[in-house]
PAMILUM-119936 format. One record per residue: residue in one letter; y, z, x of N, C-alpha, C, CB in turn. Coordinates in nm, 2 decimals. Glycine has a CB too. Example, Ala and Ser with C-alpha at 12.3 -4.5 7.8 and 13.67 -1.06 7.14 Angstrom:
<rs>
R residu n_north   n_up n_east ca_north  ca_up ca_east c_north   c_up c_east cb_north  cb_up cb_east
R      A   -0.57   0.78   1.32    -0.45   0.78    1.23   -0.33   0.78   1.32    -0.45   0.90    1.13
R      S   -0.22   0.71   1.28    -0.11   0.71    1.37    0.00   0.79   1.29    -0.06   0.57    1.41
</rs>
This chain:
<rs>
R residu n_north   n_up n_east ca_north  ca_up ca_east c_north   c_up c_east cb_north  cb_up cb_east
R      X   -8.33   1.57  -5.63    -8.19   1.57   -5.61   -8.13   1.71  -5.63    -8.12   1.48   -5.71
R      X   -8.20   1.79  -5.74    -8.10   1.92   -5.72   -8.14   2.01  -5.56    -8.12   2.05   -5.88
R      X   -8.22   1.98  -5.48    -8.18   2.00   -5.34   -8.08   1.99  -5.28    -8.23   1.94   -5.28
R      X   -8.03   1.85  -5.31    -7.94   1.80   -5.19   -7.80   1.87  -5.30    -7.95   1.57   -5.13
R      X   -7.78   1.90  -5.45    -7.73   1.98   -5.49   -7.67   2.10  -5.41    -7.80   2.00   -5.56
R      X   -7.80   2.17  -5.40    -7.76   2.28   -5.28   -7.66   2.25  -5.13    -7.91   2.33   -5.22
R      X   -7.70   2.15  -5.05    -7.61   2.08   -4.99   -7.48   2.06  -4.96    -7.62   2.03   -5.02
R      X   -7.49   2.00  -5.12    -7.30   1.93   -5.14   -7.29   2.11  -5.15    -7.23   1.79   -5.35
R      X   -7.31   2.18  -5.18    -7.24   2.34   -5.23   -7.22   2.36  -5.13    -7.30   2.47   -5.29
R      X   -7.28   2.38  -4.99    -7.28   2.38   -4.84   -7.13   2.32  -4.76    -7.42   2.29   -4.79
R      X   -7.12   2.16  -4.85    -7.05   2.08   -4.78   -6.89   2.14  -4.82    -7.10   1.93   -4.81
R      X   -6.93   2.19  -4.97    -6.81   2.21   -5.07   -6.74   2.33  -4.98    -6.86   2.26   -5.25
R      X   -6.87   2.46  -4.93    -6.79   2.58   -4.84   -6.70   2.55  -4.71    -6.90   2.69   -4.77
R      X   -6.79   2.42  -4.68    -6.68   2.37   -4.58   -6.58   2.31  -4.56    -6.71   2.32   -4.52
R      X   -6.54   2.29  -4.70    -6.40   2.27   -4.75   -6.33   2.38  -4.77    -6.40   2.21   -4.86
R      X   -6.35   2.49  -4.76    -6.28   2.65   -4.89   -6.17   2.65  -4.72    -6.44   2.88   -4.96
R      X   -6.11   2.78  -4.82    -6.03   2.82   -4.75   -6.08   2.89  -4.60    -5.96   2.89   -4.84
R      X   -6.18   2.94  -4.58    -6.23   3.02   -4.46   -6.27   2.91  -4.34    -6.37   3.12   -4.51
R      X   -6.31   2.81  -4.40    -6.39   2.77   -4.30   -6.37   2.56  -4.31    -6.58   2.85   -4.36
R      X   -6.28   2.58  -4.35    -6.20   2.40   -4.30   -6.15   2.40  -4.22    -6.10   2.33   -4.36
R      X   -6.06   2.46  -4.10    -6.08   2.46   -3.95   -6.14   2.44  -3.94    -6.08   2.52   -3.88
R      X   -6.27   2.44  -3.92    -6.40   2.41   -3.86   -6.38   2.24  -3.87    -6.54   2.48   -3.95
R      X   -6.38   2.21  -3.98    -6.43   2.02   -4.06   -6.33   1.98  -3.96    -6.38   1.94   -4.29
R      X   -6.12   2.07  -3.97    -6.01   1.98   -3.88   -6.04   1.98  -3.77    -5.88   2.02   -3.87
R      X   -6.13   2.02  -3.68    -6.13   2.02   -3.56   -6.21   1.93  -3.56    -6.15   2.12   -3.48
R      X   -6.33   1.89  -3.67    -6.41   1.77   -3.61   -6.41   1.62  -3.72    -6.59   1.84   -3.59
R      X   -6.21   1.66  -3.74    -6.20   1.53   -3.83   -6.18   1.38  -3.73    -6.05   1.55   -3.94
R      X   -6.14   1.39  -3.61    -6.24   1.23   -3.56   -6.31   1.17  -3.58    -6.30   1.21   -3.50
R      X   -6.41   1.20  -3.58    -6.58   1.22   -3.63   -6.55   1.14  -3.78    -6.64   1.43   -3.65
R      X   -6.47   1.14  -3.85    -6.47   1.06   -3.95   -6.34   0.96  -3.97    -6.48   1.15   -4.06
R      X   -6.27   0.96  -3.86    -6.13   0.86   -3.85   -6.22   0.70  -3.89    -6.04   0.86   -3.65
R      X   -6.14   0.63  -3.92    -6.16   0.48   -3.96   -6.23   0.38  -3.82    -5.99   0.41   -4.01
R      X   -6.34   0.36  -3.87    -6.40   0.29   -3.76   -6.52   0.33  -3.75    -6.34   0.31   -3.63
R      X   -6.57   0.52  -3.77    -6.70   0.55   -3.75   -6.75   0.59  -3.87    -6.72   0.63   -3.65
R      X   -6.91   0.55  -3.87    -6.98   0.57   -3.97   -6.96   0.71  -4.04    -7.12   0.53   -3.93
R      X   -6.98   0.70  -4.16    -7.05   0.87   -4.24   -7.17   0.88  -4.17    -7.09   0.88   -4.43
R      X   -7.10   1.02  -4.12    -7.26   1.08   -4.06   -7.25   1.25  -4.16    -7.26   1.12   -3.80
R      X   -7.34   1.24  -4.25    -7.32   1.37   -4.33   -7.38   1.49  -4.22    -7.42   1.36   -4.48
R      X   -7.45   1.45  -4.12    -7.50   1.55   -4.06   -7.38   1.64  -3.98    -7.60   1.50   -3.96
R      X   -7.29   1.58  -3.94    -7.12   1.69   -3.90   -7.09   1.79  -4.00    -6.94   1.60   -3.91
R      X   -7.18   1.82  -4.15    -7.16   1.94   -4.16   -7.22   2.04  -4.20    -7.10   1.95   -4.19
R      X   -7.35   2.01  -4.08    -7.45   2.11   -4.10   -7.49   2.17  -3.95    -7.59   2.05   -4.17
R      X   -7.47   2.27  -3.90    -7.52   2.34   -3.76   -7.65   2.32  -3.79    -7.50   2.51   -3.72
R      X   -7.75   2.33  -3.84    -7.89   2.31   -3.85   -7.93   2.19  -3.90    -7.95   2.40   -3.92
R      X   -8.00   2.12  -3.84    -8.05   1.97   -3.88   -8.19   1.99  -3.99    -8.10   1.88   -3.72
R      X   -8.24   2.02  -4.07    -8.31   2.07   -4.14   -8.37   1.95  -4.20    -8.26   2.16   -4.21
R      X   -8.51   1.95  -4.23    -8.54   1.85   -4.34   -8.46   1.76  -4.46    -8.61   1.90   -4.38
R      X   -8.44   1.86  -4.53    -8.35   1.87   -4.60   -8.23   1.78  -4.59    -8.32   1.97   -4.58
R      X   -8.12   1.82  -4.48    -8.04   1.76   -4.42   -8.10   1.58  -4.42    -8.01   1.85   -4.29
R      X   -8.20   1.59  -4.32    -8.21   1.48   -4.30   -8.25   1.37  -4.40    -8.27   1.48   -4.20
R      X   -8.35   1.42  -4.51    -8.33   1.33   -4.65   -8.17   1.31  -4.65    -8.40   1.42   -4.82
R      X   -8.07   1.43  -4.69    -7.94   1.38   -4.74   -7.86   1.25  -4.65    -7.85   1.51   -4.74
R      X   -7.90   1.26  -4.53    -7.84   1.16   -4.42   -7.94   1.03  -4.45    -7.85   1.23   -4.23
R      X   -8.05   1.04  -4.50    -8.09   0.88   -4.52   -8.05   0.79  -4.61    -8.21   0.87   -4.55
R      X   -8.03   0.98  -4.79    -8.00   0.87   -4.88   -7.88   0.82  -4.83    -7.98   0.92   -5.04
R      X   -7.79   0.86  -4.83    -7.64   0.83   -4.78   -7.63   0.66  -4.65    -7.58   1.01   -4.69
R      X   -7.75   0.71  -4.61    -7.74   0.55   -4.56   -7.78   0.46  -4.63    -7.79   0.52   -4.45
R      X   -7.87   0.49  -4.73    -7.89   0.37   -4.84   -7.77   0.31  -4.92    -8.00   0.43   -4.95
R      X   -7.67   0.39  -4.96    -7.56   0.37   -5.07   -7.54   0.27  -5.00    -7.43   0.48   -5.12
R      X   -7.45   0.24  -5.13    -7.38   0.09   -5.07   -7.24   0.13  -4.95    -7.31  -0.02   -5.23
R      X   -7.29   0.02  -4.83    -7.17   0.06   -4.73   -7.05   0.07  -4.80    -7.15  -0.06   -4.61
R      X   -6.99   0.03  -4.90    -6.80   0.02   -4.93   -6.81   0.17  -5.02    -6.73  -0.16   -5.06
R      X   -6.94   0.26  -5.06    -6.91   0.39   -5.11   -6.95   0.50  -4.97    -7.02   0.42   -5.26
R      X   -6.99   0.45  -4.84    -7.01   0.53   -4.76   -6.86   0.54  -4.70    -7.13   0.50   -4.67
R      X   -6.79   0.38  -4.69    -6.69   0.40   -4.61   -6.54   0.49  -4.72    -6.65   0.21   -4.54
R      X   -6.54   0.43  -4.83    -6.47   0.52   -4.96   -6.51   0.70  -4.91    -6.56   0.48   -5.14
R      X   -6.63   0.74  -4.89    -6.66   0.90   -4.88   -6.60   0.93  -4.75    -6.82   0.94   -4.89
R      X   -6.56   0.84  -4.66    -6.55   0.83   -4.53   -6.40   0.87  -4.52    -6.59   0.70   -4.47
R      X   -6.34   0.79  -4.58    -6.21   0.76   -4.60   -6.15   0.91  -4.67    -6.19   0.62   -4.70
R      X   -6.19   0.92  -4.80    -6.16   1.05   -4.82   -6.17   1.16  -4.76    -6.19   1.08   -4.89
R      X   -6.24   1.18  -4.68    -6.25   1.33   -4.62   -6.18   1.31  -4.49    -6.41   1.40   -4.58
R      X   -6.11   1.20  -4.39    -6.09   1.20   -4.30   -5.91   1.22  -4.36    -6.16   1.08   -4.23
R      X   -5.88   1.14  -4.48    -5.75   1.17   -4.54   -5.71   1.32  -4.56    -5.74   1.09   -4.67
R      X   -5.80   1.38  -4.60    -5.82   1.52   -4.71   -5.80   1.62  -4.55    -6.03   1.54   -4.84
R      X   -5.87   1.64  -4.48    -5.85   1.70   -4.28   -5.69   1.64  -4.24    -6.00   1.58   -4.12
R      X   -5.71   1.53  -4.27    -5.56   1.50   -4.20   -5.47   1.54  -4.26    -5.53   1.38   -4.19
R      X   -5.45   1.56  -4.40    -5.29   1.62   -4.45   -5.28   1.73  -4.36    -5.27   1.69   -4.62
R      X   -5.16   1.79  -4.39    -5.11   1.90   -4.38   -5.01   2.01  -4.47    -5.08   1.88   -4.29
R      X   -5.12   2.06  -4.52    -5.21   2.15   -4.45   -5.30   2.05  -4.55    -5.21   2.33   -4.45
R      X   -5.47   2.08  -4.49    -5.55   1.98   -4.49   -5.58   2.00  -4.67    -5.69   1.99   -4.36
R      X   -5.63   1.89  -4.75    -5.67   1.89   -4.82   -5.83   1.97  -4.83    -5.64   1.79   -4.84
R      X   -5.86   2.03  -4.98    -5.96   2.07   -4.99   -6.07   1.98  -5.08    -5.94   2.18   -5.03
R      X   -6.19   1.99  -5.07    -6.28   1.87   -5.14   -6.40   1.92  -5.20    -6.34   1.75   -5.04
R      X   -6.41   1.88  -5.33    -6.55   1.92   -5.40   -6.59   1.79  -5.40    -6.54   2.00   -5.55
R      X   -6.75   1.86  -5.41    -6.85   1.73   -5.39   -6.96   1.76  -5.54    -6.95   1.74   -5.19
R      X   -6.95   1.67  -5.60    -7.07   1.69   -5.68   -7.17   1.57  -5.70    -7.02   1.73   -5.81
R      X   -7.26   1.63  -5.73    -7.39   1.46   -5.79   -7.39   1.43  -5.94    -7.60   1.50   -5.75
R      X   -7.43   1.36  -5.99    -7.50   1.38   -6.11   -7.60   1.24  -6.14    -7.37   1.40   -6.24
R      X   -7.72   1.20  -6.24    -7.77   1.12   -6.22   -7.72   1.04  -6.33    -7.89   1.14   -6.19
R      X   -7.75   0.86  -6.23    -7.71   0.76   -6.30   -7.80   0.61  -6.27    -7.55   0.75   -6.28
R      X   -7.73   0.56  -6.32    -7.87   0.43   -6.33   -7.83   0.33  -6.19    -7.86   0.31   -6.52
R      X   -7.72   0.31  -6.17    -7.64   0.29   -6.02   -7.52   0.34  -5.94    -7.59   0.18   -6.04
R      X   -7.49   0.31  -5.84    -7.39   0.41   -5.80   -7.26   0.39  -5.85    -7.38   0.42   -5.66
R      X   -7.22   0.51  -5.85    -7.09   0.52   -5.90   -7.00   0.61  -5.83    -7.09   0.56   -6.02
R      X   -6.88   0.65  -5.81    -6.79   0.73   -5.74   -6.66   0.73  -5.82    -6.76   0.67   -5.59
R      X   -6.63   0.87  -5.87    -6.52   0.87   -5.94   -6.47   1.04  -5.87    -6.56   0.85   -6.14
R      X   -6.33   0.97  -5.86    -6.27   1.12   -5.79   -6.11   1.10  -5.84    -6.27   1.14   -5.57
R      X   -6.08   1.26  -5.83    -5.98   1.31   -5.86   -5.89   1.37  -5.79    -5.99   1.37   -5.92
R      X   -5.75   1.36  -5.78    -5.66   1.44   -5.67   -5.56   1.49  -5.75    -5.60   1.36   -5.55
R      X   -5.57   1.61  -5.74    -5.50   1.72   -5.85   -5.35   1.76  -5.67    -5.68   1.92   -5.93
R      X   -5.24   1.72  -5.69    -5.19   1.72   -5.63   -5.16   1.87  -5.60    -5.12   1.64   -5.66
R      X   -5.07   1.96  -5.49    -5.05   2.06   -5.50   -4.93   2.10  -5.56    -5.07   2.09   -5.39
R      X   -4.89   2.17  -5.58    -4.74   2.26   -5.66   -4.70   2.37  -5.63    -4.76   2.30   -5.81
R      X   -4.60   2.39  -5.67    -4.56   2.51   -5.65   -4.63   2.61  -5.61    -4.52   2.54   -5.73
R      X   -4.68   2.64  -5.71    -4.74   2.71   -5.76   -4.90   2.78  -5.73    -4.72   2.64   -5.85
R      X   -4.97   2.64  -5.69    -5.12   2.64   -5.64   -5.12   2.54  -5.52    -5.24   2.59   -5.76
R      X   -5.25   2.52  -5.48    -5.25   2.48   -5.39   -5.39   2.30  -5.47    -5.30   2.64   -5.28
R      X   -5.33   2.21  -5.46    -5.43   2.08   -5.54   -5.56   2.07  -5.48    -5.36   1.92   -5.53
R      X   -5.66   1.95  -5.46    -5.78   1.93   -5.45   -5.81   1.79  -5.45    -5.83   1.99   -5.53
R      X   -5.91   1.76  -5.41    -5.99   1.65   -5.41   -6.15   1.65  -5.48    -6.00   1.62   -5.27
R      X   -6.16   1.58  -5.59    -6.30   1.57   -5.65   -6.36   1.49  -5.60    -6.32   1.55   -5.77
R      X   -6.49   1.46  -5.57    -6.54   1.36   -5.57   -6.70   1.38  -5.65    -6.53   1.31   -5.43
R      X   -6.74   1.25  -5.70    -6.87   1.30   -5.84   -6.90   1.15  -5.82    -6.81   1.38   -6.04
R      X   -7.06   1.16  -5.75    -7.12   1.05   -5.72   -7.23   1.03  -5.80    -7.16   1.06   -5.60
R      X   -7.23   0.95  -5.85    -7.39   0.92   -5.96   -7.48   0.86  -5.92    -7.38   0.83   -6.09
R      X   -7.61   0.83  -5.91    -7.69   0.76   -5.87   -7.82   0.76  -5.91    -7.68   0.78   -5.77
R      X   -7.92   0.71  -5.88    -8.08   0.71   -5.87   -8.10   0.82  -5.83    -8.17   0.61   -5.79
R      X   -8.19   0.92  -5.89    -8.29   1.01   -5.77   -8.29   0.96  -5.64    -8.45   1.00   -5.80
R      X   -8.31   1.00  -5.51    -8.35   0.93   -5.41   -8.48   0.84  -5.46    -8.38   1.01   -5.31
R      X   -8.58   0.90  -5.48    -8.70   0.85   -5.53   -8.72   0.73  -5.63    -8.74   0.94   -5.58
R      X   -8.64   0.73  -5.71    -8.65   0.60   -5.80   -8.65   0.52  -5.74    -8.57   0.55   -5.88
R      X   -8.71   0.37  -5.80    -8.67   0.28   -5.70   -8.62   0.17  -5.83    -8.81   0.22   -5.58
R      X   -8.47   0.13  -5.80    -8.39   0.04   -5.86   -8.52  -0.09  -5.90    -8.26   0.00   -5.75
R      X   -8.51  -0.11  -6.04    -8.52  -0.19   -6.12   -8.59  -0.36  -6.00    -8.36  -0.19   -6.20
R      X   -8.46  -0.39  -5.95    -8.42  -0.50   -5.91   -8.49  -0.49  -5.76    -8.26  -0.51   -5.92
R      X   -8.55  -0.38  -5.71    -8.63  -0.35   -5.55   -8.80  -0.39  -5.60    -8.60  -0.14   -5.48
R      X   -8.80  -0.41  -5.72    -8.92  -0.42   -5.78   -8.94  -0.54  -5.80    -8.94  -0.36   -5.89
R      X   -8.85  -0.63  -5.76    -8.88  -0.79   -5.82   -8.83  -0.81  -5.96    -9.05  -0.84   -5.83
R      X   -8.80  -0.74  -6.05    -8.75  -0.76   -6.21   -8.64  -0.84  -6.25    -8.72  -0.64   -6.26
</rs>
């Protein structure tokens, strides 16, 4: 997992300020109706990549369409929201996020901090237990 670590950091630049144009022009691509495809934000399809696009199809569908939902919301404001992505490990999935609104002052954010199995584990309950 701290691979796909590297990743979310990848996914996180494609939130910053330089380079989220890029995500708004291909926020369709995540409107209500089509799957999370994590591969929209990588120019290179890499091994790598493609482990991250499997685990992500393993989660459970209602945390793919939740990750779905947020980033398609976060492109759509205006001006578009920005999103951090983090992992950390856990014994099932979990999804806890934050929206630090904007202000005066600064400009707010979107957390999102996903817990899970290694890819590799295999849940308890996939074992017959």
């Amino acid at each position: 997992m701290p691979a796909f670590q590297t990743l979310l950091s990848e996914i996180n630049d494609g939130f910053g300020k330089e380079q989220i144009a890029d995500l708004i022009a291909r926020r369709e691509a995540f409107a209500p109706g089509c799957a999370l495809d994590v591969k929209q934000f990588f120019k290179e399809q890499s091994k790598l990549v493609k482990a991250l696009d499997k685990y992500v199809k393993q989660m459970p569908a209602s945390f793919r369409e939740m990750l779905r939902a947020i980033i398609y919301h976060a492109l759509s404001a205006k001006p578009a929201t920005r999103i951090t992505f983090a992992w950390a490990p856990g014994y099932d999935y979990e999804l806890t996020m934050w929206d630090a609104p904007d202000t005066k002052a600064t400009k707010g954010g979107i957390t999102v901090l996903i817990r899970s199995r290694y890819p590799s584990d295999a849940h308890p309950l996939s074992r017959g237990g």
